[in-house]
C-alpha positions in Angstrom: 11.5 -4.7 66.5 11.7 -2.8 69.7 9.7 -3.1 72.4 7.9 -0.4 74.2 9.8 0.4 77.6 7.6 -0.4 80.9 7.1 2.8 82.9 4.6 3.1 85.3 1.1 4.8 84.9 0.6 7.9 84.7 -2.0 7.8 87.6 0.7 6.8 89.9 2.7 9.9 91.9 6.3 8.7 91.6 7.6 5.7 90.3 11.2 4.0 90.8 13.3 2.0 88.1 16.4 0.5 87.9 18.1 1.0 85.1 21.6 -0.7 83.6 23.9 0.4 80.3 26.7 -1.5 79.6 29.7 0.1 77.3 29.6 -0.8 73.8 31.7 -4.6 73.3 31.4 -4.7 77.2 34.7 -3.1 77.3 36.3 -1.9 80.8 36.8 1.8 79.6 35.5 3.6 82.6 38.2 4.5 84.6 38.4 6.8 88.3 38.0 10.2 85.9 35.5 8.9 84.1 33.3 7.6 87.0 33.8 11.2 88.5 32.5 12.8 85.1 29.4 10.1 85.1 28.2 10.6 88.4 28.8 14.7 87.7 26.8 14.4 84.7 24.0 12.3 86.8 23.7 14.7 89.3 23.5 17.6 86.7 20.3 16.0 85.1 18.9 14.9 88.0 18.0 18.2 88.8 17.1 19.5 85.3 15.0 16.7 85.1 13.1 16.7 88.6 14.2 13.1 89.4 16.3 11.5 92.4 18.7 9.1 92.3 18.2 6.5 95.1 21.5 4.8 94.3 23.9 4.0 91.8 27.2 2.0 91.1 29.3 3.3 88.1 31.6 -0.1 87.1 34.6 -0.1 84.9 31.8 -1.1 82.1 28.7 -0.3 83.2 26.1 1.2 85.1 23.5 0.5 87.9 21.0 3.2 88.5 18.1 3.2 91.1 15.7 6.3 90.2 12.9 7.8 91.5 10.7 9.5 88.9 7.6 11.6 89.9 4.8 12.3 88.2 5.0 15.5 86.0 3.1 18.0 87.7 -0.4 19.8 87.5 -0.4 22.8 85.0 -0.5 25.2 88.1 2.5 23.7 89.8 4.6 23.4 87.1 8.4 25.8 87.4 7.9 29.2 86.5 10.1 30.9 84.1 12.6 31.9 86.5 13.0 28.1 87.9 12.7 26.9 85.0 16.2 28.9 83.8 17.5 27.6 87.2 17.0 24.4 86.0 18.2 24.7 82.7 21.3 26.3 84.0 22.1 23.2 86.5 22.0 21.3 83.6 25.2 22.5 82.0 26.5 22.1 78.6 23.5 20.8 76.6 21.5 23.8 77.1 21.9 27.7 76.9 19.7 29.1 80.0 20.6 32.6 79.0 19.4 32.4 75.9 16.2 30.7 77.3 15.8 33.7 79.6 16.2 36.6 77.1 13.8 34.7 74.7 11.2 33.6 77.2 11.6 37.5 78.4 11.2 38.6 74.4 8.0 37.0 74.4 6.4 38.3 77.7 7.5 41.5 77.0 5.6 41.1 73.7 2.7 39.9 75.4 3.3 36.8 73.3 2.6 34.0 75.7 1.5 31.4 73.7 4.9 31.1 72.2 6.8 31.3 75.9 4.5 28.2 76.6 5.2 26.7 73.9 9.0 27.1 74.3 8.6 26.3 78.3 7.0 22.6 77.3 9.7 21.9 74.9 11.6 22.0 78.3 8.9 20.4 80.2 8.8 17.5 77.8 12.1 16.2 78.7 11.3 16.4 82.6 10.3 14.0 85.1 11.0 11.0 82.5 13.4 8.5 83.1 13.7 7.7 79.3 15.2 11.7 79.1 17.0 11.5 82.3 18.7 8.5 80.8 19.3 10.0 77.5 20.4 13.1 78.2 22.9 11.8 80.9 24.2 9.2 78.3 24.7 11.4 75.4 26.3 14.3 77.7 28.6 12.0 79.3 29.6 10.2 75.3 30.5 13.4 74.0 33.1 14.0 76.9 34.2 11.2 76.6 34.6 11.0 73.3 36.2 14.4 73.5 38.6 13.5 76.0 39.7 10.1 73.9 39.7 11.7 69.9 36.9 8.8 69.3 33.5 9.0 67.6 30.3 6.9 67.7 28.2 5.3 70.0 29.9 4.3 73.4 26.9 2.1 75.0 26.2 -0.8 74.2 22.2 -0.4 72.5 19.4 1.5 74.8 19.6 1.3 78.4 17.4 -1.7 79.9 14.9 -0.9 82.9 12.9 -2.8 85.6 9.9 -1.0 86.8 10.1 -1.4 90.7 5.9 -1.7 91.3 5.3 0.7 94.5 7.8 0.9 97.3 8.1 -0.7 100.0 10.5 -4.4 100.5 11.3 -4.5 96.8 12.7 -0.8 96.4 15.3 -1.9 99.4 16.4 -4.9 97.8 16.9 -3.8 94.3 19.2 -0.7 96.5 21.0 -3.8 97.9 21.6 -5.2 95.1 23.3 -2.6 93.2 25.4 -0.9 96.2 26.6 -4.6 96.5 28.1 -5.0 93.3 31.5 -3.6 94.1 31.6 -6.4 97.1 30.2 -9.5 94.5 32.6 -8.3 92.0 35.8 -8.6 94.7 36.6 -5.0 93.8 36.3 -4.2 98.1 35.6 -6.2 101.0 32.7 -3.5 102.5 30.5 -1.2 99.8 31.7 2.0 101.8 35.4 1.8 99.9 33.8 2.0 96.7 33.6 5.9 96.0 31.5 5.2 92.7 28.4 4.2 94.4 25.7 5.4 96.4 26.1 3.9 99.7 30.1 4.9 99.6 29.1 8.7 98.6 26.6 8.5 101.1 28.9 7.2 104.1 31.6 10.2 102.2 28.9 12.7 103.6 27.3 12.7 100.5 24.1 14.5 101.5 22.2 13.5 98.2 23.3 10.0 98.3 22.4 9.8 102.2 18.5 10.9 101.4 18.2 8.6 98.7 19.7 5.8 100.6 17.1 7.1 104.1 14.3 6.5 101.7 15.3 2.8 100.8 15.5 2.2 104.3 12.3 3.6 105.2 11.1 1.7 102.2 12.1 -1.7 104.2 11.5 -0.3 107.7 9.5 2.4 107.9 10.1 6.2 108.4 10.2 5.6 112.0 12.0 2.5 111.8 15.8 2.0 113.5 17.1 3.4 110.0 16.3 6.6 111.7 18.9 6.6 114.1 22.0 6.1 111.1 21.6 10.1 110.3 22.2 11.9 113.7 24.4 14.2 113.3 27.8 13.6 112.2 25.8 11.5 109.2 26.5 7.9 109.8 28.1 8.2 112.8 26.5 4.9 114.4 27.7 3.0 111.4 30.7 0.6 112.1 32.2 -2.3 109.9 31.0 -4.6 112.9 27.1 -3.8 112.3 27.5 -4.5 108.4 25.6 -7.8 107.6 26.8 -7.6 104.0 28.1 -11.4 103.6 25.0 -13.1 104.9 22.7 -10.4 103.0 24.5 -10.9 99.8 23.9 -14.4 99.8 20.5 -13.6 100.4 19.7 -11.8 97.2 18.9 -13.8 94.3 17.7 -10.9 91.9 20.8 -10.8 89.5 21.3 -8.2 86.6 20.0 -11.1 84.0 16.7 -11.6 86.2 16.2 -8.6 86.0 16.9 -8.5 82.5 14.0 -10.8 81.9 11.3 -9.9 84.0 9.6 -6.5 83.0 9.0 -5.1 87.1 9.5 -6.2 90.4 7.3 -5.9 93.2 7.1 -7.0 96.7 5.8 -10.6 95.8 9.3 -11.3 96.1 10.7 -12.8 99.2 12.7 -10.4 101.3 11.9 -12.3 104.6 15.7 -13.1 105.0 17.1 -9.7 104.1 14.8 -8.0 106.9 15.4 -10.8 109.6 19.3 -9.0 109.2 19.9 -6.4 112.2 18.0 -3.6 111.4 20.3 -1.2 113.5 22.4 -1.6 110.1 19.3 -1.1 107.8 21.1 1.7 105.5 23.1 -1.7 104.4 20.3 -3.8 104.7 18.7 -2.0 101.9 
């Protein structure tokens, strides 16, 4: 029987999970193309479904993702109809935005609101979710791929597993940490910033997206007007050098493994992060 997924209360404004999908068998299927589709794909629904990616690595068989889910807003603040088309649109393939246009206009023009709200929360109701987000991007990116490679059926391995990260602060940097320093655990590179797949190696790309999610992991562990600061002058980055990068010593430090995680149901800042922080904190964008 399955079990209910974790997610946090509804009480709470925005809420950040760490979620992991493996490809069906565990195969390595995903190669350069494919990570390119994925992450397009991700950045598509990230905006459809009003949620930020903090960071991400896309593997030859699976994925980490770190996202940051808001609360659905108030009635009064929610996208009017002309956002909300916007938003459709940025999504891309799964949806029609002109037809949601010329029926949402149908209906005002016919003084028939009831039904444009009705059709507007059928929209709403796949927003600000991370079980959607992670849907949506999943099935989207399958039927590419399936597409591309004249296959059928399920390409992931069951439903995607999550770890509700309880508030911010310590904990939100180290799960970061932990999946930007995959590629380096794995052997794949020698320094995060040659993997392209991943958030930190967008980010230092000039990534703008990957660069605010990664700013607000490091102001998670630091503070907004911690030494993080100081990594996005402009050129982005530009005070970053491989000799600031504490990555050995910090990857040794982190003990909160993809099975751990697997087990426990969130993680919150009871968990030591004294030795990740004691790292240079002129590096902090790695430190996360």
């Amino acid at each position: 029987m399955r079990k209910a997924r974790l997610k946090a209360s509804l009480q709470e404004p925005v809420a950040h999970y760490h979620c992991i999908s493996r490809i069906v068998d565990r195969r390595f299927v995903l190669g350069d193309l494919e990570k390119e589709q994925f992450i397009a794909i991700m950045r598509h629904y990230e905006r459809f479904c009003g949620v930020s990616v903090v960071t991400y690595c896309i593997l030859d068989n699976h994925f980490h993702l770190l996202v940051e889910v808001p609360r659905m807003p108030d009635p009064d603040q929610l996208p009017d109809d002309q956002e909300l088309v916007r938003r459709v649109g940025s999504a891309g393939g799964s949806f029609e935005s002109r037809s949601l246009k010329a029926d949402l206009q149908r209906f005002r023009r016919e003084g028939n609101h009831q039904a444009a709200e009705a059709l507007r929360q059928r929209y709403f109701h796949m927003m600000w979710d991370i079980s959607w987000f992670l849907r949506l991007l999943k099935q989207r990116f399958t039927q590419g791929y399936n597409a591309n490679h004249a296959r059928t059926g399920t390409l992931w391995e069951g439903r995607f597993r999550s770890v509700l990260v309880e508030g911010g602060g310590a904990a939100l940097g180290v799960i970061a940490a932990y999946i930007d320093l995959n590629p380096l655990r794995a052997g794949i590179v020698h320094d995060p910033k040659d993997y392209r797949w991943s958030g930190y190696g967008e980010a230092v790309g000039g990534g703008k997206l990957a660069q605010a999610g990664l700013k607000r992991a490091a102001e998670a562990l630091f503070g907004a007007a911690g030494s993080s600061a100081s990594l996005f002058s402009d050129p982005p980055f530009e005070n970053l050098r491989d000799k600031d990068l504490p990555l050995r010593t910090i990857n040794s430090s982190i003990q909160l493994d993809s099975a751990n995680c697997g087990r426990k149901s969130m993680v919150n800042e009871r968990h030591s992060v004294a030795r990740l922080i004691r790292h240079n904190k002129e590096a902090g964008i790695v430190c996360v």
